[in-house]
C-alpha positions as CSV (number, residue, x, y, z in Angstrom):
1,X,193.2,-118.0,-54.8
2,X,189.9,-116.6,-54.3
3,X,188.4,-113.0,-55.9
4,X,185.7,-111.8,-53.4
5,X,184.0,-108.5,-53.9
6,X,182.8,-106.6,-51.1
7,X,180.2,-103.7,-50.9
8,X,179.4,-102.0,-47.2
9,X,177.0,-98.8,-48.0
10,X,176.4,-97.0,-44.4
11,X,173.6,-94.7,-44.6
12,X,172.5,-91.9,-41.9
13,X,169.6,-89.6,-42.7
14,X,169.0,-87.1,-40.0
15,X,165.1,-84.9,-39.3
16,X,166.8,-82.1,-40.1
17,X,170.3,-80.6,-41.1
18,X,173.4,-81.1,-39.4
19,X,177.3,-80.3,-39.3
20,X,178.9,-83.4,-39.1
21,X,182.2,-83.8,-37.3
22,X,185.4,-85.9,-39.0
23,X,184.0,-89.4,-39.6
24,X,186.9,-92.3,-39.3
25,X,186.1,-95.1,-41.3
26,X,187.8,-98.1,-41.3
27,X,186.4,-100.1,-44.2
28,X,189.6,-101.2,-46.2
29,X,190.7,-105.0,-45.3
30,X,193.9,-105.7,-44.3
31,X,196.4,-106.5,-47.1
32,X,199.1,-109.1,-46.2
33,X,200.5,-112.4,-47.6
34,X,197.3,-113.9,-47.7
35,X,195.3,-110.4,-49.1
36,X,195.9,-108.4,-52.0
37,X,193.7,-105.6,-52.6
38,X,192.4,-105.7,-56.3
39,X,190.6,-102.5,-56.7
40,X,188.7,-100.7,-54.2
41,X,186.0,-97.9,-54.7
42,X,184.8,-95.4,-52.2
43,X,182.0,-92.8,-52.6
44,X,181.0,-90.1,-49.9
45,X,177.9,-87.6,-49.5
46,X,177.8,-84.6,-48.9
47,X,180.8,-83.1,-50.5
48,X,184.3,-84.3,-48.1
49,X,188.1,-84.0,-48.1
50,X,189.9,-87.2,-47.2
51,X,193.2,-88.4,-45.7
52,X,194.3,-91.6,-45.0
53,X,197.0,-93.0,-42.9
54,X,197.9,-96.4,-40.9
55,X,197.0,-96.3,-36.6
56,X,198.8,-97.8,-34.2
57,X,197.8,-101.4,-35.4
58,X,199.0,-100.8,-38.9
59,X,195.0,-100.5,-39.6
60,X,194.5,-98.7,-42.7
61,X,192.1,-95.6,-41.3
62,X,190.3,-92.9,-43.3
63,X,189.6,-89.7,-41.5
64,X,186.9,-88.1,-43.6
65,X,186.2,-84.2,-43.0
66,X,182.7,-82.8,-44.3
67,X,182.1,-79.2,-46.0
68,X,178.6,-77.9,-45.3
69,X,175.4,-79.0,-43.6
70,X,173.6,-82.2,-44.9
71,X,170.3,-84.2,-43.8
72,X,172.2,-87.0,-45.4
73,X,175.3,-89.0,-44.5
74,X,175.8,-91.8,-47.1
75,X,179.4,-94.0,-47.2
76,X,179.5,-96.7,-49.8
77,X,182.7,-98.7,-49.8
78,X,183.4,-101.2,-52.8
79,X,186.3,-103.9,-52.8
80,X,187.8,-106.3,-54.7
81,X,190.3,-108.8,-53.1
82,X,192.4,-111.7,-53.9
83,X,192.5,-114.3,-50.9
84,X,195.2,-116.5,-51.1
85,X,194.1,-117.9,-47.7
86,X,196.1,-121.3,-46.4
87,X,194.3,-124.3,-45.1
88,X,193.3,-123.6,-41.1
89,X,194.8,-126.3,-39.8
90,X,198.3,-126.3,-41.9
91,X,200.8,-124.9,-39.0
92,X,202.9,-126.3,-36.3
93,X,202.9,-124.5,-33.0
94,X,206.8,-124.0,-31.5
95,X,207.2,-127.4,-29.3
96,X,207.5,-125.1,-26.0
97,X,204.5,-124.0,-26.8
98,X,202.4,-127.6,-27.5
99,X,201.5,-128.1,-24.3
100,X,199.4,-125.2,-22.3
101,X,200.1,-123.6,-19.9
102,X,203.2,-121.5,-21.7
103,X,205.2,-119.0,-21.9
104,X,206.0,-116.8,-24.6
105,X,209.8,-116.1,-25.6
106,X,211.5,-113.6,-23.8
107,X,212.0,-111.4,-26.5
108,X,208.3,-111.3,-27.0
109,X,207.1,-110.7,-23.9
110,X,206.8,-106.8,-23.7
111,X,205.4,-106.6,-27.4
112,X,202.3,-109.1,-26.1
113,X,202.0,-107.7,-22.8
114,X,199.1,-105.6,-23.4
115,X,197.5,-108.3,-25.0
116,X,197.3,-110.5,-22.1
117,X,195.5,-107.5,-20.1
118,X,191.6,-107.5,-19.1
119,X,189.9,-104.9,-20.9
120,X,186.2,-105.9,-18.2
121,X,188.4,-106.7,-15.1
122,X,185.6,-106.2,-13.3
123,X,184.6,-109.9,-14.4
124,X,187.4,-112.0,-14.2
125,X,185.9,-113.9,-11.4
126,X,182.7,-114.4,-14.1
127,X,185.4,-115.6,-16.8
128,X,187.0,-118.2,-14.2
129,X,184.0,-119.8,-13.1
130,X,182.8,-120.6,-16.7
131,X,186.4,-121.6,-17.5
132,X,186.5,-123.9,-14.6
133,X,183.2,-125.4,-16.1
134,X,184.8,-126.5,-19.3
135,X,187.6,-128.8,-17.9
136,X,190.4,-127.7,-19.6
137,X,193.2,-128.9,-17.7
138,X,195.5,-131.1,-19.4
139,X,195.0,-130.4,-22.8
140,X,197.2,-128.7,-26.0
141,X,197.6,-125.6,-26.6
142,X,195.2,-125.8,-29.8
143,X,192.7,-128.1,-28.6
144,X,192.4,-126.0,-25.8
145,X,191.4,-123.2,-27.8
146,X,189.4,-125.2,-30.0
147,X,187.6,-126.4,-26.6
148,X,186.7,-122.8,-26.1
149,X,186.1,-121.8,-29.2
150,X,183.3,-124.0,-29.7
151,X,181.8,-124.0,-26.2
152,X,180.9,-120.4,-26.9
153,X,179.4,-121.3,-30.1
154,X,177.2,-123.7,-28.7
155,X,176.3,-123.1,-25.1
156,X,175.2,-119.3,-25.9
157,X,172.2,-118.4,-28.7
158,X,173.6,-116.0,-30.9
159,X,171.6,-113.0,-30.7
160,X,171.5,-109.6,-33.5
161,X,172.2,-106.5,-31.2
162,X,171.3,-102.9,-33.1
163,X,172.9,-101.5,-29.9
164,X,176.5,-99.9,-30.2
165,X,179.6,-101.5,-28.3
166,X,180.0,-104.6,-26.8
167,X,178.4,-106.6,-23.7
168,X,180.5,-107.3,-20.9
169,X,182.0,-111.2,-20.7
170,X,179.3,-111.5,-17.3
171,X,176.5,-110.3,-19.3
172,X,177.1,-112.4,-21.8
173,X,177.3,-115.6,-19.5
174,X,174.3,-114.6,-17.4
175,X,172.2,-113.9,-20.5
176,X,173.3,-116.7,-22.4
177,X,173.9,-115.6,-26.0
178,X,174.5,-112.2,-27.8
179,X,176.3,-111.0,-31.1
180,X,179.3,-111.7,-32.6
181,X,180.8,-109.0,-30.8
182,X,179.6,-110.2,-27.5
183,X,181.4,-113.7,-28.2
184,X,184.7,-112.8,-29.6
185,X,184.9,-110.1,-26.4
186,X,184.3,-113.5,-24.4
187,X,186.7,-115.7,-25.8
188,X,189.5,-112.6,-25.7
189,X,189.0,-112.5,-21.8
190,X,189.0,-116.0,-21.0
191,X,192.0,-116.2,-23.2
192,X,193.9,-113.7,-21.6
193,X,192.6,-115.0,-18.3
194,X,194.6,-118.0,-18.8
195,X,197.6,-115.9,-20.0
196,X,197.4,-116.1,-23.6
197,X,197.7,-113.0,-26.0
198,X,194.9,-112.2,-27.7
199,X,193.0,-109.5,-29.7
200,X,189.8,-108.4,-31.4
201,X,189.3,-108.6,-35.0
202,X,186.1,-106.5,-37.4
203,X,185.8,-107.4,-41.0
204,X,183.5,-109.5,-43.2
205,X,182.4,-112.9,-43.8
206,X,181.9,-115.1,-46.7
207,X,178.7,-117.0,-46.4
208,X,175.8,-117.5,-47.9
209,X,174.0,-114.8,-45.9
210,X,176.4,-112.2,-46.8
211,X,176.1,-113.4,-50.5
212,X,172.6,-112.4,-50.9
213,X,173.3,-108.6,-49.2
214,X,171.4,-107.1,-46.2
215,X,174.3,-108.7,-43.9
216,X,176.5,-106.5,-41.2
217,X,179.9,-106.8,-40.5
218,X,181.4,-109.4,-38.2
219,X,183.9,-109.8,-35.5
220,X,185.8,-112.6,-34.3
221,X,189.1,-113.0,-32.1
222,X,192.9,-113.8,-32.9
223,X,195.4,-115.2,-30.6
224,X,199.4,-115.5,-30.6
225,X,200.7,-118.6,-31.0
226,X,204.5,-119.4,-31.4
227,X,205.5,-120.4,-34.4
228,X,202.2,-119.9,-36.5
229,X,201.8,-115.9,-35.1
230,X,198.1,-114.4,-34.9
231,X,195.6,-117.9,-35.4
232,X,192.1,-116.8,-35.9
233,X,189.0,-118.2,-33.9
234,X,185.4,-117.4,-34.2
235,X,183.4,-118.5,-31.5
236,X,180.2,-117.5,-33.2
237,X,180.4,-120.6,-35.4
238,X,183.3,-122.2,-33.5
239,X,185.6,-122.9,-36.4
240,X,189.1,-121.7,-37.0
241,X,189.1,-119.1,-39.4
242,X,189.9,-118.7,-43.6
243,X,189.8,-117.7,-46.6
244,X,186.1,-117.5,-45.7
245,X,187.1,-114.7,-42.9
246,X,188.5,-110.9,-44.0
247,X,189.9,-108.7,-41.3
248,X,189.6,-105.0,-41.8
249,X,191.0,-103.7,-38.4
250,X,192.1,-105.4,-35.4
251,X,192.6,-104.0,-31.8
252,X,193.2,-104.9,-28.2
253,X,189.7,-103.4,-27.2
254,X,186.9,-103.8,-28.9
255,X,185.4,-101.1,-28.3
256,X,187.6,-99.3,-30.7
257,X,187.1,-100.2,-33.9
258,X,183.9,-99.5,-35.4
259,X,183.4,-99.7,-39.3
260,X,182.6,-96.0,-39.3
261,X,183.0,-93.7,-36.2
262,X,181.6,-89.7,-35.6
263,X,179.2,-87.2,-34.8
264,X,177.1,-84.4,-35.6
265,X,176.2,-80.8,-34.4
266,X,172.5,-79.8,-34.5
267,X,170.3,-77.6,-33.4
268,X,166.8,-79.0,-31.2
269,X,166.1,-81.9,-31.3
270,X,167.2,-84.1,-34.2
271,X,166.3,-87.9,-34.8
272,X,168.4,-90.0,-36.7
273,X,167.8,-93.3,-38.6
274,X,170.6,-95.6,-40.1
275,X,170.7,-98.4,-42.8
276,X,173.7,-101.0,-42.9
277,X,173.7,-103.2,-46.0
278,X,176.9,-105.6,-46.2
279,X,177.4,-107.8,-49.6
280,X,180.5,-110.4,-49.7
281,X,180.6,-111.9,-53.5
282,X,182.8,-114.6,-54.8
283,X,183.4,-114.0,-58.2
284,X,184.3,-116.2,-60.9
């Protein structure tokens, strides 16, 4: 078991003062057989009321409402969490589903359905020209993943995007690289190209980058195999995830999870600057 602290302060400061709408936040990682929460810590300015409840993903989401006008919007989250994460590679997939291509049980069908649907449709033709690339005929089920997992990783150049959202799977093959985002939206698509259920995951990232602080969240991508359930992948470093990887929300489109979510009312013009600062500690 592993303690790991986590501190995400999101700060807006704005030219002049504004109303700000409700705020979502999802910030809390989920808890699970492999995540306890320990303690967790959230402080909010200017003066809010709170409610928190689960979405349709079983996400826990905050919806923060704000009393007053600010200049200032500042959200720091503090966590503490015990990871009893298991070795990547200890499962065993259900034998029908060894060899690709599959097809999921019966009785699961309809729950994965929406899974296995394009979110950029528009560029499925994109998707199956690069898959055809990678000669994947004829392997497993996992080393097929694997395959693709780590062709992402290192065929693109990863790239830090300030911009919000996500590049479409074509952009992100004609351009050659992009963010974390970018890739995990690129290795959902080809996934559920080839029929496979897949999703998005946001949380954070134990490394030593995100030890020393000024880090960001990241993203990576989960897929439904039988007889292990959601597997993790992260095609920004091609590896299989753990206890290194914390998932906070997951989704079937990527677009709709942001860490924090909202807006504001104000009058002329008003400019806006934002600071993200993202620390992930072990502790002893």
């Amino acid at each position: 078991m592993q303690r790991i602290r986590i501190r995400h302060l999101t700060e807006y400061v704005f030219s002049t003062e504004v109303a700000l709408n409700p705020h979502r936040l999802l910030l809390r990682p989920r808890e699970g057989h492999d995540v306890r929460i320990e303690a967790s810590k959230l402080d909010i300015t200017p003066v809010y009321t709170i409610k928190w409840q689960r979405d349709v993903f079983d996400n826990s989401l905050a919806v923060v409402n704000f009393l007053g006008r600010t200049s200032k919007l500042i959200i720091a989250s503090e966590v503490i969490i015990q990871h009893y994460g298991q070795a990547p590679f200890d499962f065993l997939l259900e034998d029908y589903a060894v060899r690709f291509p599959f097809k999921y049980a019966e009785n699961e069908q309809d729950d994965l359905f929406a899974f296995q649907q394009s979110i950029f449709v528009e560029d499925r033709q994109a998707v199956n020209n690069w898959l055809q690339q990678l000669s994947l005929t004829g392997l497993e089920t996992f080393a097929l993943l694997v395959k693709l997992n780590q062709s992402i990783s290192t065929q693109f150049q990863y790239r830090t995007r300030e911009e919000a959202g996500v590049q479409s799977p074509s952009k992100t093959l004609s351009q050659r690289g992009g963010s974390c985002r970018d890739y995990a939206t690129l290795f959902i698509e080809a996934c559920r190209y080839l029929g496979l259920a897949s999703r998005f995951v946001s949380g954070y990232l134990h490394a030593p980058a995100t030890e020393a602080g000024n880090a960001t969240t990241h993203a990576w991508a989960e897929v439904y195999l039988p007889g292990t359930g959601w597997k993790g992948f992260d095609p920004t470093s091609g590896v299989v995830t753990g206890s290194q990887h914390i998932a906070v929300a997951v989704a079937r489109d990527s677009e709709t999870v942001p860490p924090v979510s909202g807006s504001f009312v104000g009058l002329g013009a008003v400019t806006t600057t934002m600071k993200i600062n993202v620390q992930v500690n072990l502790l002893e």
